[in-house]
Structure formats: C-alpha cells, structure tokens
Residue frames as a rotation matrix with the C-alpha (Angstrom) as fourth column:
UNK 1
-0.352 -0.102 -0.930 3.77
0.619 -0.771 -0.149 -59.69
-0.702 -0.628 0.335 -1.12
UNK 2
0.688 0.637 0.347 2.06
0.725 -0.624 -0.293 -56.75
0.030 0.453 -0.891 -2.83
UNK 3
-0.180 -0.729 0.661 4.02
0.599 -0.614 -0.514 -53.92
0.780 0.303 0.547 -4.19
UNK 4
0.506 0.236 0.830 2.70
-0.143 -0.926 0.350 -51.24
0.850 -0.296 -0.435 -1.65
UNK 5
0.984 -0.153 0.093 4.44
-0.063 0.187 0.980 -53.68
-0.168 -0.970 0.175 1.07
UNK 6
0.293 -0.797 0.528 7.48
0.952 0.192 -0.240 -54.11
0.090 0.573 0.815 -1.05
UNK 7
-0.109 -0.806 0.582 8.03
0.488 -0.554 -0.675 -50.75
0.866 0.211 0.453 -1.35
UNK 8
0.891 0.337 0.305 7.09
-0.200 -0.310 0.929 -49.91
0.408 -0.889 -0.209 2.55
UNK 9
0.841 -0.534 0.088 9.65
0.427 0.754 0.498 -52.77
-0.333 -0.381 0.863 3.27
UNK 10
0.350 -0.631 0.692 12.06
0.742 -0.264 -0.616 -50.86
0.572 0.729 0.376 0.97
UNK 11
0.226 0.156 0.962 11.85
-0.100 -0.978 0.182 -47.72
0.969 -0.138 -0.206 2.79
UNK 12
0.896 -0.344 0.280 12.39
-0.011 0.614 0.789 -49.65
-0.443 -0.710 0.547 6.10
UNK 13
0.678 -0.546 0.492 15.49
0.731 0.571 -0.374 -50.62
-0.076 0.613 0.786 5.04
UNK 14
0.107 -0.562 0.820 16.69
0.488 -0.689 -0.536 -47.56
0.867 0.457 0.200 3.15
UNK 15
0.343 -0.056 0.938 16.32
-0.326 -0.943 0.063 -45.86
0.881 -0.327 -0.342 6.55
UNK 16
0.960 -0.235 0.150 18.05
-0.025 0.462 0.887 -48.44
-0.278 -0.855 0.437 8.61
UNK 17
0.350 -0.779 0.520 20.66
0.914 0.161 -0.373 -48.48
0.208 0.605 0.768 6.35
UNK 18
0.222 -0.105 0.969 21.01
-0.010 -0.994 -0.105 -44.46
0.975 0.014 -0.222 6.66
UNK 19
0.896 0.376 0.236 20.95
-0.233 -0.053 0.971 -45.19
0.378 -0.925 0.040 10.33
UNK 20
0.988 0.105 0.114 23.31
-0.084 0.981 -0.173 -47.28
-0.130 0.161 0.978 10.29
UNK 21
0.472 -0.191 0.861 25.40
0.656 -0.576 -0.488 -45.12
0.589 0.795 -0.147 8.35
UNK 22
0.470 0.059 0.881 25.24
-0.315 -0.921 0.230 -42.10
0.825 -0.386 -0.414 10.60
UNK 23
0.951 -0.141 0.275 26.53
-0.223 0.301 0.927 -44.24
-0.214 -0.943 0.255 13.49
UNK 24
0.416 -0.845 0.336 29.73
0.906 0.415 -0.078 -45.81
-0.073 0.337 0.939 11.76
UNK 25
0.199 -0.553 0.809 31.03
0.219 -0.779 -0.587 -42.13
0.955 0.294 -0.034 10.50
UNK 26
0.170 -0.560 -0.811 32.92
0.982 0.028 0.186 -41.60
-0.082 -0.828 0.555 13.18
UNK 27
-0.768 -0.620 0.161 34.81
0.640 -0.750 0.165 -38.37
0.019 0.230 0.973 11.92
UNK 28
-0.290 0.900 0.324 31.11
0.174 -0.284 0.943 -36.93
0.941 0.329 -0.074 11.23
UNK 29
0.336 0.782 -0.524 30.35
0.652 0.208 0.729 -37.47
0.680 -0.587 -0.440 14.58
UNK 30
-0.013 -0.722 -0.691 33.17
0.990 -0.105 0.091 -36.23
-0.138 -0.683 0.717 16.24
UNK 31
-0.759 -0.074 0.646 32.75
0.254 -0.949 0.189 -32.74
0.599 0.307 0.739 14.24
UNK 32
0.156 0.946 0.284 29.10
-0.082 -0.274 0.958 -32.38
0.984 -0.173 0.035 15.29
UNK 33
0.800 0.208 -0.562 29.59
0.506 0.268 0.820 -33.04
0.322 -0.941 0.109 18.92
UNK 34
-0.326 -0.795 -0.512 32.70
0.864 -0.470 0.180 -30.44
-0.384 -0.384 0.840 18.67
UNK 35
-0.699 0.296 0.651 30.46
0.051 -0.888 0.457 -27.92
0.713 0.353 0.605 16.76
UNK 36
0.425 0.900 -0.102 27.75
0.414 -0.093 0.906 -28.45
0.805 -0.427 -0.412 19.49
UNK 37
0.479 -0.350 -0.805 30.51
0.794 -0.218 0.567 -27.78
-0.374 -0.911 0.174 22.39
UNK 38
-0.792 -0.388 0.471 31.92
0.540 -0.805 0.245 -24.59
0.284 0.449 0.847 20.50
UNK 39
-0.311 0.806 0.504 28.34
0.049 -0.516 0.855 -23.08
0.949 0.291 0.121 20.48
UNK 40
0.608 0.594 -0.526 27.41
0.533 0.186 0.826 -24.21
0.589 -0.782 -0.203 23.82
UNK 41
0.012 -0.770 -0.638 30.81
0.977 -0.127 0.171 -22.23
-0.213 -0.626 0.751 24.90
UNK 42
-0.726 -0.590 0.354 30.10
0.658 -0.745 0.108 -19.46
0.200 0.311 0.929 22.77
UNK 43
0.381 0.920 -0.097 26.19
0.406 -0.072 0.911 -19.19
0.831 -0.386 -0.401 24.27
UNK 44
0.702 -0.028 -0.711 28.71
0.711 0.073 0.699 -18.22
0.033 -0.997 0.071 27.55
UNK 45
0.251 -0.828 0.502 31.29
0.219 -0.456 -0.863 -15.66
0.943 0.327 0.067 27.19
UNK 46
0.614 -0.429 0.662 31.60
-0.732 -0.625 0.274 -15.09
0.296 -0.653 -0.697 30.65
UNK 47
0.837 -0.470 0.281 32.85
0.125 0.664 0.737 -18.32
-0.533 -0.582 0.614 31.49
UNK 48
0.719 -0.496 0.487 35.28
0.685 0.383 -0.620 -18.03
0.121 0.779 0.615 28.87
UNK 49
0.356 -0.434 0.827 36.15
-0.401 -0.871 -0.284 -14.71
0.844 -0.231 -0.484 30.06
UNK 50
0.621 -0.070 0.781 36.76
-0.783 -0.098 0.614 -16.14
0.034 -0.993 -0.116 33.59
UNK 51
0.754 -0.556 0.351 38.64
0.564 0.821 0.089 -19.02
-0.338 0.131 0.932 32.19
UNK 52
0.545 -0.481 0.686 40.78
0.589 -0.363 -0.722 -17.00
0.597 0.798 0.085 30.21
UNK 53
0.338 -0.428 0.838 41.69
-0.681 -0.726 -0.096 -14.60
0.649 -0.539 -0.537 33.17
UNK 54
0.628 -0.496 0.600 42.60
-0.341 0.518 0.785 -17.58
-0.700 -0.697 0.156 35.47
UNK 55
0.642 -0.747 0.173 44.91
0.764 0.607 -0.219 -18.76
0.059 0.273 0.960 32.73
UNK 56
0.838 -0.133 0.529 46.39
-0.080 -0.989 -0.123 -15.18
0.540 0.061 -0.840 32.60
UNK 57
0.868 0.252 0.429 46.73
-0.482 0.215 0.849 -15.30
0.122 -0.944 0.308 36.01
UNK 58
0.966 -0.183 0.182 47.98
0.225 0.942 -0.248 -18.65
-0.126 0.280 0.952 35.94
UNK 59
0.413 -0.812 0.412 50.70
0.887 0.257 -0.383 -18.06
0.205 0.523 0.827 33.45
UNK 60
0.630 -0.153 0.762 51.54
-0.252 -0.968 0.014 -14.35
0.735 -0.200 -0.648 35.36
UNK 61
0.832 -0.218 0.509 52.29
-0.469 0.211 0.857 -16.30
-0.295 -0.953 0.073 38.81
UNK 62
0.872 -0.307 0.381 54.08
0.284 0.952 0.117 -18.54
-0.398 0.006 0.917 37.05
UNK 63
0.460 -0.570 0.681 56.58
0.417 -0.539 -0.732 -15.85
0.784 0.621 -0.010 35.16
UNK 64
0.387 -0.260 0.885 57.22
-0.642 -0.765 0.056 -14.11
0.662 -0.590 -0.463 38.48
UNK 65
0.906 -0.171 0.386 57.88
-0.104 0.796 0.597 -17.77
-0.410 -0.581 0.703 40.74
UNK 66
0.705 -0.591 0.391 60.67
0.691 0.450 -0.565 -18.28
0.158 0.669 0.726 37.54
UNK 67
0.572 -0.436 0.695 61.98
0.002 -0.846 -0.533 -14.63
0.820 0.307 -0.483 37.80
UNK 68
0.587 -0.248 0.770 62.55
-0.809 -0.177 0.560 -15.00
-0.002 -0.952 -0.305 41.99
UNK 69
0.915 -0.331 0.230 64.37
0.109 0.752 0.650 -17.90
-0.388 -0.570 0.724 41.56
C-alpha cells in the first residue's frame, strides 16, 4: 500500500470510529433530542399557552369537585 492510501484508510477509520462513538453516548443523545424538543416548544408559545390554561383549568375543576364534596 502507498502512504497516500494508508493515510486515506486512516481517515476512514478515524471517522467510523467517531461515528461509532456518537451512537453509543447515550446521555449525549438524550440531551440533544431534549434540547431539540425544548426549542421546537419554545418556536410555539401558543401551544404552550393553551396547554398551560387547560392545566389551570384542569387543576381549578378539580379544587371545586373536592370543595362540593
């Protein structure tokens, strides 16, 4: 083999290896795919706003059902 394939072949490698990597880290992943759904929630505020008021809601009905009984 000839160095220029040697170090092609190297580089291969080094970036399967990195691949490789990136898949196994679990914990890594799990952040990034909870920073991507944070953003993608904070790109909406109304829904949030409309979630938030049905939990209100929610937890209003649910104070007054307790109170009548």
């Amino acid at each position: 083999m000839t160095e220029p394939d040697l170090e092609r072949q190297r580089a291969e490698l080094a970036a399967t290896v990195g691949e490789l990597t990136d898949r196994l880290d679990v914990p890594t992943r799990v952040r990034t795919a909870a920073e991507r759904r944070v953003a993608a929630v904070r790109d909406r505020p109304g829904v949030v706003a409309a979630i938030g008021g049905a939990v209100a809601v929610a937890g209003a009905a649910v104070l007054m059902w307790r109170r009548r009984r």
